[in-house]
N, C-alpha and C positions, 0 to 999 in steps of 0.2 A: 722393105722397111715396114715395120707395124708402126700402125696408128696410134700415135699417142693418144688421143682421144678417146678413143674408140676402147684402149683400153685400160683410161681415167675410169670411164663409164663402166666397163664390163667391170673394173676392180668396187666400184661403190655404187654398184647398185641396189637399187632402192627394195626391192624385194627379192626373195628366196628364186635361187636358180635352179635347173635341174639339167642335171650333166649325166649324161650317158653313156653305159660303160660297152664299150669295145676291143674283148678280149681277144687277140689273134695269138691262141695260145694252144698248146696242145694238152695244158693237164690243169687251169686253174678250175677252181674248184666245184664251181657250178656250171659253167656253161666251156668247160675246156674243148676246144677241137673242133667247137661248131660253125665256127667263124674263122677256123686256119686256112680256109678256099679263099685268093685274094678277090675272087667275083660276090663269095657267097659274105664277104666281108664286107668290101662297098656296099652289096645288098640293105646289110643289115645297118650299116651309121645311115645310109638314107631311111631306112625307115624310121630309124629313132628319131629322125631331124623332121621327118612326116609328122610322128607323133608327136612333136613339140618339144625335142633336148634342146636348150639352148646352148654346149655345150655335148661336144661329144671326146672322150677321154679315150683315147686308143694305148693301148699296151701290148707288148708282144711278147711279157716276162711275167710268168705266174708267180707268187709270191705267197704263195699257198704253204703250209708248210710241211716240209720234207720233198719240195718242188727242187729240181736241180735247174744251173742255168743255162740259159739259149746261149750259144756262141751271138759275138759282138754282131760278125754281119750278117745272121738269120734277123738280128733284132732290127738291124739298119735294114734290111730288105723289106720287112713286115712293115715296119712303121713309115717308112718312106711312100713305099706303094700306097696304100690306106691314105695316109695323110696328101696324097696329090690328087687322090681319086676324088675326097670327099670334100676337099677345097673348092671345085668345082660347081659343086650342092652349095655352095657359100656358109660353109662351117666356120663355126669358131672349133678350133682343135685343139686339146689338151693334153700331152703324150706323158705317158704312164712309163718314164724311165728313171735308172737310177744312171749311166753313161751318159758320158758329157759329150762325145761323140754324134750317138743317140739324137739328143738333144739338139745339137749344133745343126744336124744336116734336115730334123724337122723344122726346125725355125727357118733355116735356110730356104725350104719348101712354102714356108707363109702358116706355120702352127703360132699360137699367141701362148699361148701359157705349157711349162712344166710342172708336172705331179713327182715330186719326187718322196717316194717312201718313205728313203732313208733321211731324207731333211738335210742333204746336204753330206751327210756325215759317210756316206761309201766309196765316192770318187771326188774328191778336193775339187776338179776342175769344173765339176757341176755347176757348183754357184759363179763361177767365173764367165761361165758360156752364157748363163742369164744375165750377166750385169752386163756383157758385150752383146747383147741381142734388146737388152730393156724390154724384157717379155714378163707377164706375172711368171709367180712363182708359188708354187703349193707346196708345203714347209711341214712335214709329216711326222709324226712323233714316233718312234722306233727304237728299239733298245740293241738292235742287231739284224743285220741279213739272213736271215731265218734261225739262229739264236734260240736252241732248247728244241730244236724242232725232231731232235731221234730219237727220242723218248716214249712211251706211251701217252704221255700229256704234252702236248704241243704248247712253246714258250713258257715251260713251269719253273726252269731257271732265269728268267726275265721278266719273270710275272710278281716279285714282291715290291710293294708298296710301303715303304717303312712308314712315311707321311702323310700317307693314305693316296692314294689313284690319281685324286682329280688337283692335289696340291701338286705330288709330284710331276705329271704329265705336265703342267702346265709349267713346272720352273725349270724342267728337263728341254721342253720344247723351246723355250725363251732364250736358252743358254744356244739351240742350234739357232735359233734367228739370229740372235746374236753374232756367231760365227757365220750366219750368211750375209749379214752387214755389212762384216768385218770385210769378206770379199767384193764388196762394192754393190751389192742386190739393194736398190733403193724400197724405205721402206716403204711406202707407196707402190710398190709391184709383188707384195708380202702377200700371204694368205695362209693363213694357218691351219694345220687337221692334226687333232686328236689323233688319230691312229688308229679308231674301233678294231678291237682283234688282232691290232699286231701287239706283241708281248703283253695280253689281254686275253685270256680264251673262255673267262666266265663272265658271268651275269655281273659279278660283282666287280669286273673291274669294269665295264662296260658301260654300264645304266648309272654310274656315279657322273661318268662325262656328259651322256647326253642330259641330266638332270640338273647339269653344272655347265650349258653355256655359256650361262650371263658370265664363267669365269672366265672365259676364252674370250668372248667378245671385251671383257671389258680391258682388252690388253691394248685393244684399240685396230686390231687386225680384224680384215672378215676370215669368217670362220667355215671350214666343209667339210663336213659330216658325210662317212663314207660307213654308212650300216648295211645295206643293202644285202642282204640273205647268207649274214654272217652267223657262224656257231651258235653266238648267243643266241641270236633271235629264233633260232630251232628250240634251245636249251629254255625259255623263254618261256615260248610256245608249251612244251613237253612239261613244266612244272605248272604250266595253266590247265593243263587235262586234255592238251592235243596229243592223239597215240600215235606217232611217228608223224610230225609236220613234212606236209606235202610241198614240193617248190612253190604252188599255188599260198598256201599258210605261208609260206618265208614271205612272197610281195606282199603279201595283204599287210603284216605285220611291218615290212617295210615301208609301206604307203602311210598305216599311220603313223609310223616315226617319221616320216615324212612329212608329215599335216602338224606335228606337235613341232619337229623344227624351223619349220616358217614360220609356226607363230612365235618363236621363238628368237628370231632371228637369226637364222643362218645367211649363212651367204650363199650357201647353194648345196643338192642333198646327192650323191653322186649313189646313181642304181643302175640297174640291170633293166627292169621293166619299166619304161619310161612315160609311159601316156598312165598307169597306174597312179606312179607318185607324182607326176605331173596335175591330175587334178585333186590328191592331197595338199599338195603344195598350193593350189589357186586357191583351197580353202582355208590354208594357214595365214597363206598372205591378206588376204580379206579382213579374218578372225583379228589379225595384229593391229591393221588399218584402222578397223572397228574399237578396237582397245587404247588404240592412242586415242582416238576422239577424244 
């Protein structure tokens, strides 16, 4: 049984979190295959939990796009194993699925929260499995399970904004909390994420949301920002006068997106290199603290 308290507290906490990402994947984007060893995989969530994740987010489905999918029980084997090892370490654990399946048998392990991409909207029974487990739930804005992706532009049929980005995302994404309600998901176990870069591949659909928090927060949900060494922040980078941004240039530039959304108030900033935006983040939360005064 998870702690109701325990996760009253992790859903409304008082300052910016930092969740770290745990891909056991063989093709996602940046760090694919480094972590598919299930040894060289515990390795690596303990070290991010060293480093300070308060949160560690495991996924074993790359979602990269033009990425094909894992069979159900490669996924159920990755995530299971990972998620018993690093319990252990006394993780808080966040599984990176869109299987309700998935889902069911990490919770059943002692995981507290699901990231689900698609928001609910790929497997019906997803939001079902969290209102029968009363686990958070991370509510993802998405226009398709990789949707536009066999093109030479990755999500360019899922990428217009009639409304503009940051209106639509936000009444697009309300519509699936809504429908995750509707399945019993209390809303007090809600959390909401923009979707950086999915059905999003430029700058400009991108920097409108992270510019446009306060619209997300003010929906009354916490909010997770998921940038972390995504296209844009290359794209970014390269229109600033970086000549081919190095993986070293993607963190840096995620750390200070990182440092601008705690002060900002997120609810927590989900990366790759964790002790980076971890002390981005103690400077956000500081800078905020100092600003309500």
């Amino acid at each position: 049984m998870i702690d109701s308290k325990a996760l009253h507290d992790l859903h409304d906490a008082d300052r910016t979190l930092v969740m770290g990402v745990l891909n056991i994947t063989e093709d996602s984007f940046s760090d694919g295959g480094l972590w598919l060893d299930p040894a060289k995989a515990r390795e690596h969530g303990a070290a991010m939990l060293d480093a300070g994740a308060d949160i560690v987010d495991i996924g074993a489905e790359s979602t990269r796009p033009g990425a094909k999918r894992v069979s159900e029980a490669d996924e159920l084997a990755r995530v299971t194993g990972a998620t018993k090892a690093l319990l252990e370490h006394g993780a808080v654990l966040s599984i990176d699925t869109t299987r309700a399946s998935v889902a069911a048998a990490a919770l059943d392990e002692g995981a507290q929260i699901i990231n689900d991409v698609s928001g609910g909207t790929l497997d019906a029974e997803l939001p079902h499995v969290v209102a029968d487990h009363d686990c958070l739930y991370i509510v993802q804005h998405w226009r398709g399970w990789l949707a536009g992706s066999k093109g030479a532009t990755p999500d360019a049929d899922t990428s217009v904004y009639h409304g503009g980005v940051l209106h639509d995302v936000r009444d697009e994404l309300m519509r699936q909390v809504d429908a995750v309600l509707a399945a019993g998901v209390k809303p007090e176990r809600i959390i909401i994420d923009p979707g950086l870069g999915f059905s999003k591949p430029g700058i400009e659909h991108n920097l409108p949301l992270l510019a446009g928090l306060e619209t997300f927060r003010a929906t009354g949900y916490p909010v997770l920002i998921g940038q972390s060494r995504k296209r844009f922040v290359s794209a970014l980078l390269a229109d600033a006068g970086f000549d081919e941004p190095t993986m070293d240039d993607r963190d840096n530039a995620t750390a200070a997106f990182s440092a601008l959304c705690a002060e900002h108030g997120a609810w927590a900033v989900r990366v790759h290199d964790v002790a980076r935006s971890r002390a981005a983040v103690a400077v956000g939360n500081v800078w905020r603290r100092y600003a309500a005064a």
